[in-house]
N, C-alpha and C positions, 0 to 999 in steps of 0.2 A: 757791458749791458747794465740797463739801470731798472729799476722795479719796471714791473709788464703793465703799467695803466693805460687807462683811455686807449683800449684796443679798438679799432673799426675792424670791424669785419665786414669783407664785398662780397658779390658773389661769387666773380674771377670765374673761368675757367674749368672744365673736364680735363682736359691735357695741357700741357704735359702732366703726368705722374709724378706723387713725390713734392719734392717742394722746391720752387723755381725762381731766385732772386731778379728782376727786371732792372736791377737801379734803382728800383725807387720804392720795390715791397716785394714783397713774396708770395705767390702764389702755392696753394696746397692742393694736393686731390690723391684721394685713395678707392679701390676699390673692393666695395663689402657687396653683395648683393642680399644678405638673409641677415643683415645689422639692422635694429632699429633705432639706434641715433651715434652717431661718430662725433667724438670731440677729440678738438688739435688742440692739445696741451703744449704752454709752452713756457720755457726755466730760465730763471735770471740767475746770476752767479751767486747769489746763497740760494739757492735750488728750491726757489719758491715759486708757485706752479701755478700760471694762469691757463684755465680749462674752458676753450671755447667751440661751445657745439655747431657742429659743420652742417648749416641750414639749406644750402643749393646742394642737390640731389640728381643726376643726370647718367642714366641709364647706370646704376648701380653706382654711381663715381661720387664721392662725398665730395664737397668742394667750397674752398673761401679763398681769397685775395686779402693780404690784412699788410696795407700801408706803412710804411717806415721798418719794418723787419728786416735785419740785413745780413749777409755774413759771419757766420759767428753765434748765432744761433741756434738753441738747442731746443729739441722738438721730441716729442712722443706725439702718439693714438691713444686713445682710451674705443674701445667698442661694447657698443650697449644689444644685447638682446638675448632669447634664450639659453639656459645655462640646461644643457639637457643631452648629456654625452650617451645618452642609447641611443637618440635618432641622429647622434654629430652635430649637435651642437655644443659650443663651449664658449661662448663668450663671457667675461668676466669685463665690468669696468673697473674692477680692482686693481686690474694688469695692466703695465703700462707697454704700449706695443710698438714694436719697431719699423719703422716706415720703409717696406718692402723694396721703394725707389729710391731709397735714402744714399746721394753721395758720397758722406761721411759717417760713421758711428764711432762715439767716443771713445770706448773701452770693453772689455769683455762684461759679460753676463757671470755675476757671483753668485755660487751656487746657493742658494738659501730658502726655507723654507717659501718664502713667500712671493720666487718665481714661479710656484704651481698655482695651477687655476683652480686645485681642488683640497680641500682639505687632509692634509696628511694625516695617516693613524686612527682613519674612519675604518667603521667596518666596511662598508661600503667602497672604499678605495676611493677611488676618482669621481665619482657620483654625486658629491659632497660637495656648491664651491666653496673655494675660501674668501676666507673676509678680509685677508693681509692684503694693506695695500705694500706693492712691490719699487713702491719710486725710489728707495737709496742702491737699488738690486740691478737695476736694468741699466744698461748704455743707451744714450743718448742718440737720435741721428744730428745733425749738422747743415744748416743753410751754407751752401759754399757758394764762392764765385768760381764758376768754371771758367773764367778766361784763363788766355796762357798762349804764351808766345814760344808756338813751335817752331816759331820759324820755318825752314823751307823742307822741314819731316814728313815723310809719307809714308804707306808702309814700302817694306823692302822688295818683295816678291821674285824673292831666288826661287829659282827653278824646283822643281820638285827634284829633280835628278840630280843637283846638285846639292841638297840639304843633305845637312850632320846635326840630327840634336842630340843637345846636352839638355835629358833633366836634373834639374838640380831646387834645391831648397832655397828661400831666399836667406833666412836666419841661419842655416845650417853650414852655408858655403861660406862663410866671414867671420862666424863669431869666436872663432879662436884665430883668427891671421891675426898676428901680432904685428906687420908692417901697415895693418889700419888700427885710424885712433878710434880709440877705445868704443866711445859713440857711436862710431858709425858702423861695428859690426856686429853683422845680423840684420842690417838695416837694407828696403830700396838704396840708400845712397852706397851705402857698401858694398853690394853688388857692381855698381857701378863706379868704384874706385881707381884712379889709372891703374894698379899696381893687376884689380885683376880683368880690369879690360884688356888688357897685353898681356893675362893668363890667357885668357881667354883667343885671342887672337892668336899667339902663338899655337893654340891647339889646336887650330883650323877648326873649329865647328860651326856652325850656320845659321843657328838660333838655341837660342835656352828654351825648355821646356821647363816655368815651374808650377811647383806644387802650389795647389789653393792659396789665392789671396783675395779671391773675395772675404770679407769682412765672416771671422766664425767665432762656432761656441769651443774655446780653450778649456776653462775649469770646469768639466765635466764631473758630476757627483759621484761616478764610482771609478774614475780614476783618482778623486780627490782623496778620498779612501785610502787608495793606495799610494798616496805622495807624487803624484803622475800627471801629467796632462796632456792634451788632445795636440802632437808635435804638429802632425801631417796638414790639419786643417780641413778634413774631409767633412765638415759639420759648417752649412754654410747660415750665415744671419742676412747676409743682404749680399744680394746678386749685382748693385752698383758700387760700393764703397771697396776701397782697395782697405786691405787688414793692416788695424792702428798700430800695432804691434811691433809692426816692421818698419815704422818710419822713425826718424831719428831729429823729425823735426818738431813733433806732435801730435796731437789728437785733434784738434779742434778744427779741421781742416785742410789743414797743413798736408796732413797725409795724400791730397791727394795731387798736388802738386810734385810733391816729392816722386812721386809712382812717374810722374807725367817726364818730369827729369829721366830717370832713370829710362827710359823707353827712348828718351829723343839721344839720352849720350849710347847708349847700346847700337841703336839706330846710326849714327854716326861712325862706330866701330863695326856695320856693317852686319852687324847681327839679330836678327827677325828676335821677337817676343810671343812667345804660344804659351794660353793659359790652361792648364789642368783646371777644369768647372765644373762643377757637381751640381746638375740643375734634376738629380734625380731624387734627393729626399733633401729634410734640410736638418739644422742639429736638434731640433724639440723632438726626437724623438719618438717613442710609441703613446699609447694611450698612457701613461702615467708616467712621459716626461712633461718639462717645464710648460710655458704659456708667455710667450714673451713675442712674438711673429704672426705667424700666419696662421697658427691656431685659433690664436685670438681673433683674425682678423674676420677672417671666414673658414671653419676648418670645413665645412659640406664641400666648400667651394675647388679650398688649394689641396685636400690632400686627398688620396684614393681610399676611400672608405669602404669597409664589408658590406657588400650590400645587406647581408643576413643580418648583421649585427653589428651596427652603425658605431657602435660604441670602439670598436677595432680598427688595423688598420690594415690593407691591402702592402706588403711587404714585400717587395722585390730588391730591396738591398743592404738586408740585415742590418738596416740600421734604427729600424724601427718603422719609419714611413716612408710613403711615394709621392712625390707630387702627382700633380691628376693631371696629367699631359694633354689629357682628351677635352678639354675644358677651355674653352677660347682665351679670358683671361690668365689661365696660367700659360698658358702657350705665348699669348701677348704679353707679359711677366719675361718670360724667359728669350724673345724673339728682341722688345725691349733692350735687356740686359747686352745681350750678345753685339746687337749694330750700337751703343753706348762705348760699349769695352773699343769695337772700331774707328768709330768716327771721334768719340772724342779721347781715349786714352793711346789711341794709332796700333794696338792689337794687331798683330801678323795671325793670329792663329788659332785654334785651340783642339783642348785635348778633354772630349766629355767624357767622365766618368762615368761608367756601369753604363755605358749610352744604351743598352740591347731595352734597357728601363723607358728611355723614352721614345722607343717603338711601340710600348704596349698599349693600345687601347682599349683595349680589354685586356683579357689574359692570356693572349698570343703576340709573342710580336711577331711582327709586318713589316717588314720592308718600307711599303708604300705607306707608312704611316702618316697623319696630318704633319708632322711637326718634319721629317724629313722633304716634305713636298713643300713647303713653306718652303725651307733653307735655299729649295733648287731652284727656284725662280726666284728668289731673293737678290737684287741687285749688289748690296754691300756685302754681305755673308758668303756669297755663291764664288766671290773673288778673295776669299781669306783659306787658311788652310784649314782641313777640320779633319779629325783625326778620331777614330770610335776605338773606345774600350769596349770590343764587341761582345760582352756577357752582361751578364747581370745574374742575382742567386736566384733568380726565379723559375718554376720548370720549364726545358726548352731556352730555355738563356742564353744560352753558349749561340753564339749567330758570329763566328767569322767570318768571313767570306759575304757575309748576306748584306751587307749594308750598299747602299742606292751610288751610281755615278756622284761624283764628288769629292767621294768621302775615303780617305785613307782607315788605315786598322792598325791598329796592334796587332802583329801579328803572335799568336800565344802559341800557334802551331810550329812556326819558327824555332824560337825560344825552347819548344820542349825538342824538337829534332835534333838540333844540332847541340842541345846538351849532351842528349843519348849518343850520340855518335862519339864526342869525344872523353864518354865517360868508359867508353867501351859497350854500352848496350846494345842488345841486340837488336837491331831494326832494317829494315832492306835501303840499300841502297839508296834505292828509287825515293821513297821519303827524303832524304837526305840531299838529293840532288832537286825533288821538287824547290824544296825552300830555299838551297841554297840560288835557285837561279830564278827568285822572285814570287814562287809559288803560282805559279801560271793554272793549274790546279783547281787552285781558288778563287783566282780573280777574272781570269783573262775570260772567263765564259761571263762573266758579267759586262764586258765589256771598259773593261779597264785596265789603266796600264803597270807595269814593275810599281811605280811610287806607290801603287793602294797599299805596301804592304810595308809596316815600319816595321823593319824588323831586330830583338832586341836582345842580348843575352839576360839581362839583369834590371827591373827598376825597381823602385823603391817598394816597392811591395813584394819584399821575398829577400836572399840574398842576395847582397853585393858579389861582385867577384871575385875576391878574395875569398869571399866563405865559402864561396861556391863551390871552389875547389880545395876548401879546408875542412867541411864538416859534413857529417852522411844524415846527420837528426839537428831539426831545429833547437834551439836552446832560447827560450823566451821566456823562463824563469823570473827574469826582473820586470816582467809584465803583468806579475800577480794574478795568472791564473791558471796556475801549477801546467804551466806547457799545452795546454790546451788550444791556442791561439792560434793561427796562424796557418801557413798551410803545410802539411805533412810529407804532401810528395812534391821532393825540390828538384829529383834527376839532378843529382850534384852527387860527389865521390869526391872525399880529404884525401886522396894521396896516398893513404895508407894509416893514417892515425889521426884521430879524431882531436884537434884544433891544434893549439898553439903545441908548436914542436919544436926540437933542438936538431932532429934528423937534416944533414943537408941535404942527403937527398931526396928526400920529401919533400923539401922546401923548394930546391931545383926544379923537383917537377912539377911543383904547384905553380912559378913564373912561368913554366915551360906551356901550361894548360893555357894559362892567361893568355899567353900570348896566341895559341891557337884559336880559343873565342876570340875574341879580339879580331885578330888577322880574317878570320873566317866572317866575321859581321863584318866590318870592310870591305871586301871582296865579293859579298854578295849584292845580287841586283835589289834592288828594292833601296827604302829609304832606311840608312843608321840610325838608331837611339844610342849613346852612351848612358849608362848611368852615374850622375856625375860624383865622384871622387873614387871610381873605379882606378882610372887611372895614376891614382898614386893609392893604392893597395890601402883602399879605405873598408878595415872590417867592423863587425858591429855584435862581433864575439862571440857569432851563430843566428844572431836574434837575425828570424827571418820577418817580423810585425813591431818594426818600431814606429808604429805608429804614437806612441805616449811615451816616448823617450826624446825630452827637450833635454839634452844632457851631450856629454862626448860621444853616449853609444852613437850616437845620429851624427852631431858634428863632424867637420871635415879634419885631419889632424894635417898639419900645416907644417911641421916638423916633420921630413921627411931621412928615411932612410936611404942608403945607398941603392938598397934594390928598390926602391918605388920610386927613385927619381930617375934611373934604368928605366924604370916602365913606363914613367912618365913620358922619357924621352920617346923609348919608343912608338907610346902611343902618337904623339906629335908625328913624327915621321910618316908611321900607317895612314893617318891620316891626310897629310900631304900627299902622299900615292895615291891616296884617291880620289884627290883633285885633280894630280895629272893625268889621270889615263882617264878617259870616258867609255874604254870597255866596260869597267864595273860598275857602270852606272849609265846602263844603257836607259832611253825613252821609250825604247820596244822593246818587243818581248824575244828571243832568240827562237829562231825557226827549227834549227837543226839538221838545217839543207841547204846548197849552195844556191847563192842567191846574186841576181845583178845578172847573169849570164855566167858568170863564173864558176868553175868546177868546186873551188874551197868553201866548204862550210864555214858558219858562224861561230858554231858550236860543236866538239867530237867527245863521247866521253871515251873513254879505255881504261880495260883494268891494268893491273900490276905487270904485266907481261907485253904492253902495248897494242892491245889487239880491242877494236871496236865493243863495248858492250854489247851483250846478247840480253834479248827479251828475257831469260832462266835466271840470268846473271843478276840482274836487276832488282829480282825478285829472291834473291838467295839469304838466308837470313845468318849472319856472325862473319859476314865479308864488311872489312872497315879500311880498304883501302882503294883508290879509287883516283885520274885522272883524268885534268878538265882544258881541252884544248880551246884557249876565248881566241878570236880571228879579229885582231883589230882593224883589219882593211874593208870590213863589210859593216860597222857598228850601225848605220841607218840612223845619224844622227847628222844635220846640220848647222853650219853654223850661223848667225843672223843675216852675214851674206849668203847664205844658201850653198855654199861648198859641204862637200860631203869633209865629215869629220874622219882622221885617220888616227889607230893610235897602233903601237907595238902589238905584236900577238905574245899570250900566254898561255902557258905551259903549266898548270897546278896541282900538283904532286901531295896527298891525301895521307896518310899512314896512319893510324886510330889505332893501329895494332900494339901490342906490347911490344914487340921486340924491330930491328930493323927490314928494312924492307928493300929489295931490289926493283927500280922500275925500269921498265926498260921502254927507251926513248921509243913512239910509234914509228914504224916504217917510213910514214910519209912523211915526218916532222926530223928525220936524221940528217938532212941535207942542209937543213936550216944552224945558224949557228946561235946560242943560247948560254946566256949570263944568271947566274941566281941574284936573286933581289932582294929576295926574301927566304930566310931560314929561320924558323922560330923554337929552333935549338939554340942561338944565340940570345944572348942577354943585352945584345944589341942591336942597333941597326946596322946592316950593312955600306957601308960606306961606298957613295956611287963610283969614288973612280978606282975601286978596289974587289969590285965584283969578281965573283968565281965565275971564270968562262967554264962551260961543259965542255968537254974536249971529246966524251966518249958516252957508248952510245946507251950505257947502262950508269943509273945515279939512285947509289941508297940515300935512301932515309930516314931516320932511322924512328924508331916508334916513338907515337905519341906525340907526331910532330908534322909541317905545314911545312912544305918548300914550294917554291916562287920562281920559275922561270921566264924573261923574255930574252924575246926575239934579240938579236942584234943587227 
């Protein structure tokens, strides 16, 4: 780019959003409705700043077309009008602002005085603006070409019943594998490296779940403090720009090409892409963080204000603010983003954070809220996956189960059952057998089927599982805020000694635990999450909030031991089982009665003694062993040609207990002949043509441990 002269400015256009190269010039539009004059600043390569005010005005939408602009292009906002944070306003044209539609943005936001809109070390605090201008402080957006030859890519759309995800990190899953060059790890391309697309393949999972990539705020001021920065990403800048950070080809637009690779080779290895999106607050914070987004842009507008006291902010996810969901253009913002991410990055999915946040239209959430009734009639959106983190910190938050046809869940009820179960806690059965056979409980009276419910041991928010079963108290000390952090109740039990040990048998039984989560999320109905580097015994030394640990605590170690390449193995294995059998991954929900005309049920449970569960029994509390008769002849699943699908019946044998256990095979199931397939006493897998036949009619277990019968 050569000096910015003889700009023409046109009228151009209200939409698109953002800024729109045509071939032959650019078009821009933003919208403010309570600005009283918007200028599109714009930077030549010594970063000299031609400032042109955005004179066509259409329904809120600033807007110019300006000739010969192409590619490669760096852009801010400047917003002009009252500076008056008691009744919410803040605009500053001192601040250079980031264009909300922006496809690319150059670099992070540095923390420095004169990113705030207000004068720091007033008495007054925030009330005060300032007078710094911020242009060597702020990241740039980027005119791009969004061509791009996907060639003949579309999305995937695996079945719901047969999805396995892996979340994982884009930076965090590469940037210590030493069989990628140096460059490329941590990077979209290194994700996408042969070495671990055939990781990945081999492990049989179904799509990646990652962490935030929309474009965020990293060097956050009071992680900088403390030598720290924002790993996870949960602080977003712009809702279309995939994050500079991660690309390995550059900033200046590059980055978004690179993202586009990474998605069509993935897609090639057969693997869906579901985004973790944070469309509930963004990173500027509370009333006296930074001014660089939407604050500036219109803060009345984008963010949920006190009505009492405009000067504050409406806080539903401890981060400081909310977006204002209730608000057509935010809504249009984020509806925008979402069919973007699909139609042009080829997106299979996603995964919203604190979603219970964008229920709330006031301050209950709703079900039937505008922005979920949007999605359900939404042509592009309505055929992607979407997946709800069903709380948020606000009162009444917690909403599992409550979210509208469409919409999968985290399941957190999950997650906490079937920890207690095999940490030895006391809980009834009945729980236990809810979640584990898809939580029907929860969903099925909404009208929905097994898939609503992801269900998970471990992700990145809390321990891994290694810790899980290595540590009884968080240890987040190196998060600089003396253990405070994080969350307190893990329902996790070390074994018997709190972390790194020399005890084998602690150690034993800590693979021995693994492998029962593990096998037990497998095997249950509903949709798997792994969390990824679970499966090679990735710990993170207690810390259950690594959120600001860009370091090894977070990275994946790639140097593997004998026992995690053991687990590794197995996990592979597990996983492969539960591609073959379409028991454990039924489309419907198990009845519990025979069905078809047939005398055999779907479903049988029995205690330790082989005799039917009773109503008393169900409900008996510090009983932790327990067996689950699946009937593969009746799964009520077809195949494309319409044949009923058949698979083996299983036999699953429970023991939570400490010590062993005797089950004794049911009455009606002795007749039958029965192979183990699984024992998660073994530090391996069973080898198929070397299977234990049952020969007789009673088979221990012995505690603390998962056995796996089928049929023969």
């Amino acid at each position: 780019m050569n000096l910015l002269m003889n700009i023409k400015l046109l009228p151009g256009n209200p939409y698109p959003l953002g800024a729109s190269w045509d071939g032959k010039g650019t078009l821009v539009a933003i919208f403010s409705k309570n600005a009283t004059r918007v200028d599109l600043c714009l930077f030549n390569n010594w970063g000299q700043e031609t400032s042109i005010p955005l004179e066509e005005v259409s329904n809120y939408i600033w807007h110019g077309y300006i000739p010969g602009i192409k590619p490669g292009q760096h852009y801010w906002f400047r917003a002009h009008g009252p500076f008056d944070p008691t009744e919410g306003y803040r605009f500053n044209p001192k601040k250079l602002l980031i264009d909300p539609y922006a496809k690319a943005i150059t670099s992070d936001v540095e923390h420095k005085e004169a990113i705030f809109g207000y004068r720091w070390n007033c008495e007054d605090q925030d009330l005060t603006a300032s007078e710094i201008d911020d242009a060597p402080w702020v990241p740039k957006a980027v005119v791009i070409d969004e061509s791009f030859n996907w060639e003949e890519d579309t999305l995937l759309k695996h079945p719901w019943h047969k999805t396995i995800i892996y979340e994982v990190h884009v930076k965090g899953f590469t940037k210590q594998h030493l069989e990628i060059p140096e460059n490329l790890r941590g990077t979209y391309t290194g994700l996408v490296h042969p070495n671990m697309i055939a990781y990945l393949q081999n492990l049989g999972i179904t799509a990646v779940e990652l962490l935030p990539v929309h474009h965020f705020f990293v060097q956050q001021g009071h992680l900088i403090d403390k030598g720290l920065t924002n790993y996870w990403g949960y602080d977003s800048l712009g809702y279309f720009a995939p994050h500079s950070s991660y690309s390995a080809s550059g900033t200046q637009g590059q980055q978004v090409t690179e993202f586009k690779n990474m998605v069509k080779t993935l897609h090639k290895a057969g693997i869906e892409v579901i985004l973790d999106v944070v469309y509930n607050h963004t990173g500027e914070g509370n009333h006296l963080g930074p001014t660089f987004f939407l604050r500036g842009i219109d803060n009345q507008v984008y963010y949920r204000i006190d009505e009492e006291n405009p000067r504050y902010y409406v806080d539903f996810t401890g981060c400081g603010n909310s977006l204002n969901v209730s608000h057509p253009d935010v809504l249009k913002l984020i509806m925008d983003s979402l069919r973007y991410w699909v139609l042009e990055m080829h997106i299979d999915g996603f995964r919203f954070d604190l979603a219970a946040a964008l229920a709330r239209e006031l301050y209950e959430v709703g079900t039937l809220a505008t922005f979920f009734d949007i999605i359900h009639q939404e042509p592009v959106l309505s055929n992607v996956k979407l997946i709800a983190e069903p709380w948020d910190l606000g009162e009444g938050g917690y909403q599992v189960g409550q979210f509208p046809l469409l919409w999968s869940e985290w399941n957190g009820k999950y997650r906490d059952e079937i920890r207690n179960f095999w940490r030895g806690q006391d809980s009834t059965l009945a729980s236990f057998a809810y979640r584990f056979m898809g939580s029907a409980d929860i969903y099925e009276i909404t009208g929905r089927k097994p898939h609503a419910s992801v269900n998970f041991i471990t992700a990145h928010d809390g321990f891994t599982l290694a810790d899980l079963v290595s540590y009884n108290e968080k240890h987040n000390e190196v998060n600089g805020e003396n253990n405070n952090d994080g969350e307190t109740y893990n329902y996790s039990w070390n074994c018997g000694e709190e972390g790194e040990t020399d005890d084998l048998q602690i150690l034993a039984l800590r693979e021995q635990q693994k492998r029962n989560f593990l096998t037990t999320l497998m095997l249950s109905q509903g949709v798997p999450m792994i969390l990824g580097g679970d499966e090679i015994g990735r710990s993170q030394q207690g810390n259950n909030n690594g959120y600001c640990q860009d370091n090894d605590i977070s990275w994946f170690n790639w140097d593997l031991t004998k026992v995690n390449q053991d687990f590794l193995l197995f996990t592979q294995q597990l996983i492969k089982f539960r591609h073959q059998h379409p028991v454990f991954r039924r489309c419907k929900w198990f009845q519990g009665k025979a069905l078809h005309g047939s005398d055999a049920k779907d479903v049988v449970w029995f205690n330790s003694k082989g005799e039917e569960m009773t109503e008393e029994q169900w409900e008996e509390e510090g009983v932790r062993a327990i067996s689950i008769f699946l009937n593969g002849e009746v799964i009520e699943i077809t195949d494309i040609e319409g044949n009923q699908v058949i698979d083996a019946s299983f036999l699953l044998l429970f023991n939570a207990e400490e010590n062993t256990l005797k089950f004794t095979l049911p009455s009606n199931l002795k007749s039958q002949l029965w192979k183990i397939v699984i024992d998660t006493t073994k530090t391996y897998w069973i080898d198929q043509e070397k299977m234990y036949q049952v020969n007789q009619s009673i088979t221990s277990v012995k505690g603390r441990s998962l056995m796996v019968l089928q049929s023969i």
